[in-house]
N, C-alpha and C positions, 0 to 999 in steps of 0.2 A: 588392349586398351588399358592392362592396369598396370602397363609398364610405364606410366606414367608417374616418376618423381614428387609433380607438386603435391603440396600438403603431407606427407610421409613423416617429415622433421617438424618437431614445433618448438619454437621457442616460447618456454610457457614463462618468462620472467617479462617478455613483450608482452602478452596478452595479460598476468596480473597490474602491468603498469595502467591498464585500457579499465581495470577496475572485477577484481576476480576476489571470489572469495575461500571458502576453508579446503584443505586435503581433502580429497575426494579416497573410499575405501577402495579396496580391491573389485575386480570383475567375477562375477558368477559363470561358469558355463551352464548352457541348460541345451536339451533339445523340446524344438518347440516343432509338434504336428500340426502340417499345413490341413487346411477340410479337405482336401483326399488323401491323408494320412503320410503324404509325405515327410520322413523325419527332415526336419533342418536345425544344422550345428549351430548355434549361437550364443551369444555370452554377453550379460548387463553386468551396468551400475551405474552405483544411485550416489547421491552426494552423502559425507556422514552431518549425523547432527538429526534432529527430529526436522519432520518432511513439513511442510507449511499447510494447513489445511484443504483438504483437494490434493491435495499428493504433488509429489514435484514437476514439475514442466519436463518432458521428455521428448527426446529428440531418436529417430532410426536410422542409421546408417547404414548407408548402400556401398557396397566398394566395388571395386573395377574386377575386367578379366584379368586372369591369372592371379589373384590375389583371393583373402580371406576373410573374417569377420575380425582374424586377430592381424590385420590390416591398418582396421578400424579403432582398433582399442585406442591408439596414441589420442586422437579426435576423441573421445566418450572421454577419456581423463581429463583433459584439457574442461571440455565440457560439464563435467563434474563438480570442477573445480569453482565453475559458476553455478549453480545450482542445478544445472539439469542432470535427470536419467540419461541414459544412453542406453540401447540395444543394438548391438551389429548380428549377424548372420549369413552364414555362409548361401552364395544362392546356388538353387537347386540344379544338380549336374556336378556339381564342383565341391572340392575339398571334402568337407565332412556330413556333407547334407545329403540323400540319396534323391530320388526322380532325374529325370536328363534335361538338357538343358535346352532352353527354347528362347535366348537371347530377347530378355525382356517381352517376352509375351505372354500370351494369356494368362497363363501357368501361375510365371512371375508377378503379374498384377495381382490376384490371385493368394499369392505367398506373400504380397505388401498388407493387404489387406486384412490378412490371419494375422499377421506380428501386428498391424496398429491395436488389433483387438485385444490379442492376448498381452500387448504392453498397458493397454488402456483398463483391465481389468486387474488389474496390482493394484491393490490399498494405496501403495503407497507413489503412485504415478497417476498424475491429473490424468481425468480422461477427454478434459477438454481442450487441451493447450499439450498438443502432441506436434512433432515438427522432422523434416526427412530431411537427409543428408546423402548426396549420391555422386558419388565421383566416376567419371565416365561411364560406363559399362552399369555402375549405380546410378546416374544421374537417369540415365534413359529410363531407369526403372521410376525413378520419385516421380518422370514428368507424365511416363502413360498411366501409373497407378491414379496421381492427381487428376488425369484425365477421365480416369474410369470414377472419378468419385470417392476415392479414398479419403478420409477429411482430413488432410492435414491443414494444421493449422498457420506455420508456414516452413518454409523451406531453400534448400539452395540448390543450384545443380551446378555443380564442375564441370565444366571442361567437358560436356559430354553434345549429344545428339537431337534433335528437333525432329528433324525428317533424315530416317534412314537412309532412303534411297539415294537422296544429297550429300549422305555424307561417303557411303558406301562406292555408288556407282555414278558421281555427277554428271548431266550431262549425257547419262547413258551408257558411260565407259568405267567398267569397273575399276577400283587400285587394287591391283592384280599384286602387286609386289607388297601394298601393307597390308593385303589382304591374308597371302599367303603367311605372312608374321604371325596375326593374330588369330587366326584359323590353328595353329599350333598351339595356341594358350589353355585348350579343353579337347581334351581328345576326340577324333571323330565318334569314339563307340560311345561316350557320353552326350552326343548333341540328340535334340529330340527327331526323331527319322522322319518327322513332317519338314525337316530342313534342312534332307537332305541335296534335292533342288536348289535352295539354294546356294548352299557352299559349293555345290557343282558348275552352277551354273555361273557367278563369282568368281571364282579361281578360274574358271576357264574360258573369262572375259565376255560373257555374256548375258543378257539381264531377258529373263523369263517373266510371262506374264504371270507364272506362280510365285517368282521372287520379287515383281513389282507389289503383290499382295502378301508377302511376308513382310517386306519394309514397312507396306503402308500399316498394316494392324501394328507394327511394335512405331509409330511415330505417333508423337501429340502434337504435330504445329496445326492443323487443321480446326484443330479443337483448342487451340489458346485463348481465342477473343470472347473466350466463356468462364475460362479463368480465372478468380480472383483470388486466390490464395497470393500472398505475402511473399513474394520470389526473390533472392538475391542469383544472380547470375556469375557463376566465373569461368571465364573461356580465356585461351591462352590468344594473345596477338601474332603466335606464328607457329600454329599447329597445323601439319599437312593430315593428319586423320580428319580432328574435326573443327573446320574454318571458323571465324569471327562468324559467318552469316549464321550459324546454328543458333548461336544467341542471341543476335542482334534482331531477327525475324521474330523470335522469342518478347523480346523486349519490347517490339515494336506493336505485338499483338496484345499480350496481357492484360486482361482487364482489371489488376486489382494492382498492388504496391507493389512495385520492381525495383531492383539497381542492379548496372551492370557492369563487372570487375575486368576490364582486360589488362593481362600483363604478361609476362614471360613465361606463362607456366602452360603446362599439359604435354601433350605428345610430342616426337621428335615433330623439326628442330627443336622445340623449347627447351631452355635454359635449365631452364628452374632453379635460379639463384637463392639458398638459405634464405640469404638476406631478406629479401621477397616474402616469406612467410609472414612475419609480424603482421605484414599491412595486411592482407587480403583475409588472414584469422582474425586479425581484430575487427574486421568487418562480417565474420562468420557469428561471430561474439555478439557484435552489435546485434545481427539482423533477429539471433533468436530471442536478445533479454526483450526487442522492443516489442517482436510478435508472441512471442508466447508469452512473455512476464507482462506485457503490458505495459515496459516504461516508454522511456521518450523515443521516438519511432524515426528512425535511421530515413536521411534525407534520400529520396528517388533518384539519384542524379548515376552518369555515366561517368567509370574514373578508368583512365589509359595512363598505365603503367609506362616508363618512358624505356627506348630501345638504344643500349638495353638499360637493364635497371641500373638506376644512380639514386636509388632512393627518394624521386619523386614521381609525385601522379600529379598529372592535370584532371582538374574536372570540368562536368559540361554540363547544362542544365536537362540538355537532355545528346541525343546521338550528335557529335559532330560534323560543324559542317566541311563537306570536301568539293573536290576542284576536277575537273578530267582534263588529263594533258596526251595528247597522239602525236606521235613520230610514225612517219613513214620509211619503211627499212625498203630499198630498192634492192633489186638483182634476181636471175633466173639461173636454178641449177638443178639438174636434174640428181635424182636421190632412188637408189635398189638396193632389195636387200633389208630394208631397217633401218639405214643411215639416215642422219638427220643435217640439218642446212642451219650454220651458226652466223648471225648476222648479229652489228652492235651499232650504238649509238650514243652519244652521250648529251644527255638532256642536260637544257639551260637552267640557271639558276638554282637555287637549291641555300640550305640543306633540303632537301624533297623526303616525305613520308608519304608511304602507300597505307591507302585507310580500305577497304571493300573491295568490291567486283572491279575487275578490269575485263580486256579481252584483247584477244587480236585475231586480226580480218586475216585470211592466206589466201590469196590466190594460186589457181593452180590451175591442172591442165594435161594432157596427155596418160592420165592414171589407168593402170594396168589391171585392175580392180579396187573393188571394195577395201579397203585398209583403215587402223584406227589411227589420226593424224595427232600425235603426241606434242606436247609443248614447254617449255621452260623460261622462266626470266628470273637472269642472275645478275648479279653486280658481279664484275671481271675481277678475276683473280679470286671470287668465293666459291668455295667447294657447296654451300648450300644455298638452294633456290630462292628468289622471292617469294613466289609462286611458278604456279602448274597450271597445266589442263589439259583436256581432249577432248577429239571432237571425232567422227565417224564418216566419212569421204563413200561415196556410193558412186557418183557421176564421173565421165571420162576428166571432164572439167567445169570450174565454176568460182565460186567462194565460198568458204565454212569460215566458219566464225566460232573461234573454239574461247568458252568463257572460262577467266584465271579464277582462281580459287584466292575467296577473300583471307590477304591477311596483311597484317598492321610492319611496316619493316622501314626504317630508315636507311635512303640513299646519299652515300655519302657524297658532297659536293667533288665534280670533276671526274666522280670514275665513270667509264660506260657501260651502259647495260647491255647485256648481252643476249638476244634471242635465240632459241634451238626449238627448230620445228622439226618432224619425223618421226623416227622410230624412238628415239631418246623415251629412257626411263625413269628421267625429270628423280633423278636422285633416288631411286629404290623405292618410289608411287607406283609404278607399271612394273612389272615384268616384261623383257625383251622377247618377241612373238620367236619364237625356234624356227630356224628354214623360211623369210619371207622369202618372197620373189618380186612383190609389186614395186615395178617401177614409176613416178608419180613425176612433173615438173613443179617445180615449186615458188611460183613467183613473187610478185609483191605485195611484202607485211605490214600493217596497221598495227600499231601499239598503241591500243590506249589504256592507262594508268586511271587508277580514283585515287588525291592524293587528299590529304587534310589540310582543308583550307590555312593553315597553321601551322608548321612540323612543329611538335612539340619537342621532338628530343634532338640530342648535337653528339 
């Protein structure tokens, strides 16, 4: 998760044009004991100059796997630089902090909880207008802490997680192949042994009723429409870890001030164009002078980043509206082994932009057992997918209906899209099942697309 580029680089001469004020000092390390005495690595600061009475606005940063607290620092400076504190920390399992890790769980709600404290009890750091910062793997942490109660005052999440299981195993079918990526980022001997199940049961393509209760305790969507903390949202438009819908569900729930950022950035594919940083920082910028300083409070509205980036965003008053367009892909061919059946089609008009959930209907027929039915939609001649999905086939014959995984991606007028149903590993999502045997027929496919009532980008 925290191989994830965006926000990494800043350009802090774009973010003082947006209205920044003096050099910010150096970072402190400290270690801070969680209340089960767990050490955790971390390191503040503060802006220079005397602090305003109530101490300065402070803000916590969460950073992703495989990363650090001095990850974060780049973010705390920038932030400094406008008046707030900043604390990062390493979390527990990782880098320099001792306990194992329990991928934003109890533990980690827990370890948010002790840092708002021990930030909130500094002289020189408001204890009222504290605010969380959480980039993937962080972001999951800002939203169950807020969930469990934590008070922040407000906050943003990246690029991260809503409901685990959604993002982890949609649909029921693990990503076996990003799973096994990001399963390397923390050693097995440092994961906490209650989850051990489920990296087992994950990687080995299968979803336990012990790992449906692991996902659900580390997810907050169930618990958003209680929410009203201050949330800006940023999710990438064509992240295959974690889709538009993580936020958008997000978005659609909250009960207090939201805005939600989509553009090129997060996990692969995403881009993550330099260029790109200005806008989505200066909007990191905004969200906290207006919630925690109290100035003028950043408009609610939905902004899409264009594909790919040319240095404009459209905005929306609120989610935009889309369109569903279905093509039917004829033909019957039988598939063993793992192979997969590539069918194409080239849809009318356009430029066409996919915005959300799509799906496609399979027919099929003669299955030799149980197999998991793998999927992809490319534009021809592109080495990376639009989207993905899977679905789980039990019956000799019937229809599945396997749902694509929401993401925002301009089709260029004229080319055809290309369907692959089967064994396909939909670009390094799945891992290829070792030695199938099931032989499956595979009939006629239903494509249907969410498109935006609008393509915004060319």
């Amino acid at each position: 998760m925290g191989r994830a580029r965006a926000l990494l680089a800043l350009t802090v001469a774009a973010l003082v044009c947006a209205g920044g004020a003096s050099a910010a000092s150096g970072w402190t390390e400290v270690t801070i004991k969680a209340s089960d005495t767990t050490p955790l690595a971390c390191a503040y600061i503060v802006p220079t100059g005397t602090a305003p009475d109530g101490g300065w606005p402070g803000v916590i940063l969460f950073h992703g796997l495989g990363q650090s607290h001095t990850d974060m620092e780049a973010y705390g400076s920038v932030l400094a630089q406008f008046g707030f504190a900043a604390l990062a920390c390493d979390a527990r399992g990782t880098g320099g902090s001792g306990g194992k890790f329990g991928l934003d769980g109890p533990n980690e709600v827990q370890d948010a909880r002790d840092l708002f404290t021990w930030f909130a009890e500094r002289s020189d750091v408001s204890d009222t207008a504290i605010g969380a910062l959480g980039l993937s793997l962080g972001g999951g942490e800002v939203w169950n802490a807020a969930a469990a109660g934590v008070p922040f005052k407000a906050m943003v999440a990246a690029i991260t997680w809503t409901s685990l299981g959604a993002a982890l195993n949609p649909n029921g079918v693990p990503k076996t192949g990003l799973l096994d990526q990001l399963f390397r980022d923390v050693p097995a001997s440092s994961w906490d042994p209650s989850l051990a199940q489920l990296r087992e049961d994950l990687l080995g393509g299968t979803v336990s009723t012990a790992t449906k209760s692991a996902e659900a305790t580390r997810s907050s969507r169930s618990k958003l429409r209680s929410l009203s903390v201050p949330t800006l949202l940023l999710q990438g438009r064509h992240d295959f870890l974690f889709d538009m819908d993580q936020a958008i569900a997000a978005y659609r729930s909250l009960a207090g001030p939201r805005r939600l950022y989509l553009g090129d950035i997060g996990h692969a594919p995403a881009r993550n164009p330099a260029e790109e940083q200005p806008t989505y920082l200066a909007a990191v910028v905004g969200w906290f002078t207006g919630y925690l300083e109290g100035r003028e409070k950043p408009l609610g509205s939905v902004q899409l980043a264009h594909d790919p980036w040319d240095g404009v965003t459209s905005h929306y008053k609120g989610l935009p509206r889309t369109r569903h367009d279905s093509v039917t892909l004829a033909g019957s061919a039988r598939v063993a082994g793992g192979a997969s059946v590539r069918r194409s089609v080239r849809l009318t008009g356009g430029p066409l932009e996919t915005f959300g959930d799509g799906s496609l209907t399979v027919r099929y027929s003669d299955s030799s057992g149980a197999m998991t039915m793998r999927a992809m939609v490319s534009v021809q001649g592109d080495a990376v997918p639009i989207t993905y999905g899977a679905a789980t086939v039990h019956k000799g014959s019937g229809v599945v209906t396997i749902p694509l995984s929401a993401q925002a991606v301009l089709l260029p007028r004229g080319k055809r899209i290309v369907v692959t149903v089967g064994g396909t590993s939909a670009a390094g999502v799945y891992l290829r099942a070792p030695g199938s045997t099931t032989t499956i027929e595979i009939g006629r496919i239903t494509l249907d697309l969410s498109l935006l009532a609008k393509a915004v980008s060319r």
